[in-house]
C-alpha positions as CSV (number, residue, x, y, z in Angstrom):
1,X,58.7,-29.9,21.3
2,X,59.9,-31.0,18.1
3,X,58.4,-33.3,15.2
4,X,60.0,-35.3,13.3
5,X,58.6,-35.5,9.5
6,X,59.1,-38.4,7.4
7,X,59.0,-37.8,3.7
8,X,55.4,-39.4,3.7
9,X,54.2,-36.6,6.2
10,X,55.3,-33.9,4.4
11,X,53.4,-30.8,4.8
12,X,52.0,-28.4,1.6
13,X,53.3,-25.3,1.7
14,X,50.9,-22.3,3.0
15,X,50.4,-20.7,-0.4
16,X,49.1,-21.6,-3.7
17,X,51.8,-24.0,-5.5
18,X,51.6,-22.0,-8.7
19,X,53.4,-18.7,-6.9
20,X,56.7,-21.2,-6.6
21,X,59.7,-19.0,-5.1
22,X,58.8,-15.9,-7.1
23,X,59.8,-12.9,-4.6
24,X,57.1,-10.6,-5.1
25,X,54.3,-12.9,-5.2
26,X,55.6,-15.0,-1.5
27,X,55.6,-11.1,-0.4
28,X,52.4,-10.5,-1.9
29,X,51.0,-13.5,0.3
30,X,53.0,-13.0,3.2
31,X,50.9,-9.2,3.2
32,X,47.6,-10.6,2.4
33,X,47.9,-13.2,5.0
34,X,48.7,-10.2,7.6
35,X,45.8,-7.9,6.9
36,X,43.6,-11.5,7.0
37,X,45.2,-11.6,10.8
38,X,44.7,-8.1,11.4
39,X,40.9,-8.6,10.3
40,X,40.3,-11.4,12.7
41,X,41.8,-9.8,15.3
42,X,39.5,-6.6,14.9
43,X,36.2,-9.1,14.2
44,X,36.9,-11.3,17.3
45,X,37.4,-7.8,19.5
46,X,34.5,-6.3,18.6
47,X,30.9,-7.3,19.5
48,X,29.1,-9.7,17.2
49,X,26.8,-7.5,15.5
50,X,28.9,-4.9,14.2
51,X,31.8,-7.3,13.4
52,X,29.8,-8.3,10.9
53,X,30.1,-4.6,9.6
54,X,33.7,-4.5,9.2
55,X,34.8,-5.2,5.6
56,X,38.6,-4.8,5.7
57,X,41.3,-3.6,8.3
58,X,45.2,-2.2,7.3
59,X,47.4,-0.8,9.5
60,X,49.3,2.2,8.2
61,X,52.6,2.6,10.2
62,X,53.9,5.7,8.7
63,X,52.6,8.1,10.5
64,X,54.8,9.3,13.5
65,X,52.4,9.8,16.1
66,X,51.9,5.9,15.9
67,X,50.3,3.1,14.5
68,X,46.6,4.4,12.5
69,X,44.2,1.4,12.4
70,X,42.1,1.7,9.2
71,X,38.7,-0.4,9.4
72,X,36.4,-0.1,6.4
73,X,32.6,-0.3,7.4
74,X,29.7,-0.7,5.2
75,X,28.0,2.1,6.7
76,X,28.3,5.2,8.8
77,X,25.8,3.7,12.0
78,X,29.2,1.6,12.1
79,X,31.2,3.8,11.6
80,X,30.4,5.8,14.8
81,X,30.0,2.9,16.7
82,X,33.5,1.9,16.0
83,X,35.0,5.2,16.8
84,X,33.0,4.6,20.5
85,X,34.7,1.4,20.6
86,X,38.2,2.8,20.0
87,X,39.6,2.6,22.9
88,X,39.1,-0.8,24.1
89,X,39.7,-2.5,20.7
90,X,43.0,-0.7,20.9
91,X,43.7,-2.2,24.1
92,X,42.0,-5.8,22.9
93,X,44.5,-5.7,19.9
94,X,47.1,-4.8,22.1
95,X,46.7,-7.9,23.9
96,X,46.8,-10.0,21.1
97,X,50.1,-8.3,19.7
98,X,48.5,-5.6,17.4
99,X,50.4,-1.8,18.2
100,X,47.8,0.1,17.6
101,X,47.5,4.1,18.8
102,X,44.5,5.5,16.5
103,X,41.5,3.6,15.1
104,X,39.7,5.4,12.0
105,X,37.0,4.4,10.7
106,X,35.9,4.6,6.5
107,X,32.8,4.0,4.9
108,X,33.3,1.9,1.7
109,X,30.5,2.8,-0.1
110,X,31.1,1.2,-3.5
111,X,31.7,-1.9,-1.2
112,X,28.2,-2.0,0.4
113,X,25.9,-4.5,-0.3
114,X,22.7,-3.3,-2.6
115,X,19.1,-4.9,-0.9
116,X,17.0,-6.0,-3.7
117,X,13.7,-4.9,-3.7
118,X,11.5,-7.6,-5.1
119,X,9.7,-6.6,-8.0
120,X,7.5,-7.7,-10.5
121,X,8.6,-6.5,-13.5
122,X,7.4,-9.2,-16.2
123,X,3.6,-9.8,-16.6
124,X,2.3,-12.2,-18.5
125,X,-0.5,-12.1,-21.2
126,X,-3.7,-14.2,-21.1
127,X,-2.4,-16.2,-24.0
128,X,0.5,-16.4,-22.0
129,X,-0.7,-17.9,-19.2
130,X,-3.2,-20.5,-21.1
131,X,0.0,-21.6,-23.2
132,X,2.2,-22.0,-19.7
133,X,-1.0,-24.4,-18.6
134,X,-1.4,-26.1,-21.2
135,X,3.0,-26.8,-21.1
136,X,2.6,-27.9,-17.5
137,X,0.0,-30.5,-18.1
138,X,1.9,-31.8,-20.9
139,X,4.9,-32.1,-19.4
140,X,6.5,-35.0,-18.7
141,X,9.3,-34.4,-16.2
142,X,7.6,-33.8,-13.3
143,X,9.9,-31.0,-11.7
144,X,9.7,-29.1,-14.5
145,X,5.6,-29.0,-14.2
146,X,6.1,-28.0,-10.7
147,X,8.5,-25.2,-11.4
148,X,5.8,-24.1,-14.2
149,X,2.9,-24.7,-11.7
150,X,4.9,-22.6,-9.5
151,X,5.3,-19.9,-11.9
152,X,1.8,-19.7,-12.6
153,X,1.2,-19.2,-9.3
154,X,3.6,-15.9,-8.5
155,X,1.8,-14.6,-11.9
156,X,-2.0,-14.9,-10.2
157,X,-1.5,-13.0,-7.3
């Protein structure tokens, strides 16, 4: 079915307006786009939990023994557990029009997410405190007496 478009219903193109009809960048796009696909399609075939771990996909198509699936992970529990998977994400990707023969898994360690340990690195003084008591009862704005009240607080315990 077609639609008709007046010029009112005009539709924005699907890329950023400043890239204009410059060849490289509408490539550029056009590849990014594809790998966005190709990351959606491995997240939605792959249980919940360890889609989560998959940081990036590409599909390298030069080697002759097929297409290699490359998933980056953020760790190497994922890893393995995409390897295990292998065979039925091929066949889910297949499915969804992906031509896929060999899933490898990577570990992007400069890509993994650091947990911060919460520390208390600043201790205050006794004059410290006393002059941060004294500010928050002569404060006028009451949110920032809270915030100091607050402070205070995390520096008791």
């Amino acid at each position: 079915m077609h639609t008709i478009m007046n010029s009112k219903s005009r539709q924005k193109p699907a890329y950023p307006a400043f890239i204009g009809k410059d060849r490289e960048l509408l490539r550029l796009v056009a590849k990014v786009a594809e790998l966005n696909r190709l990351i959606d399609a491995v997240r939605v075939a792959l249980p919940h939990e360890l889609a989560s771990a998959c940081l990036n996909a590409t599909l390298d198509t030069s080697r002759p023994a097929g297409n290699e699936l490359l998933i980056g992970v953020n760790s190497s529990a994922a890893a393995a557990r995409v390897r295990l998977a292998g065979p039925a994400l091929i066949a889910k990707l297949a499915a969804v029009g992906w031509q896929v023969s060999v899933i490898t898994p990577k570990v992007q360690v400069a890509l993994q997410l650091e947990k911060s340990s919460k520390t208390k690195d600043l201790h205050l003084s006794g004059g410290a405190m006393a002059a941060l008591e004294g500010l928050a009862q002569s404060v006028e704005d009451p949110g920032i007496a809270e915030a100091l009240r607050t402070l205070l607080s995390h520096h008791r315990d």
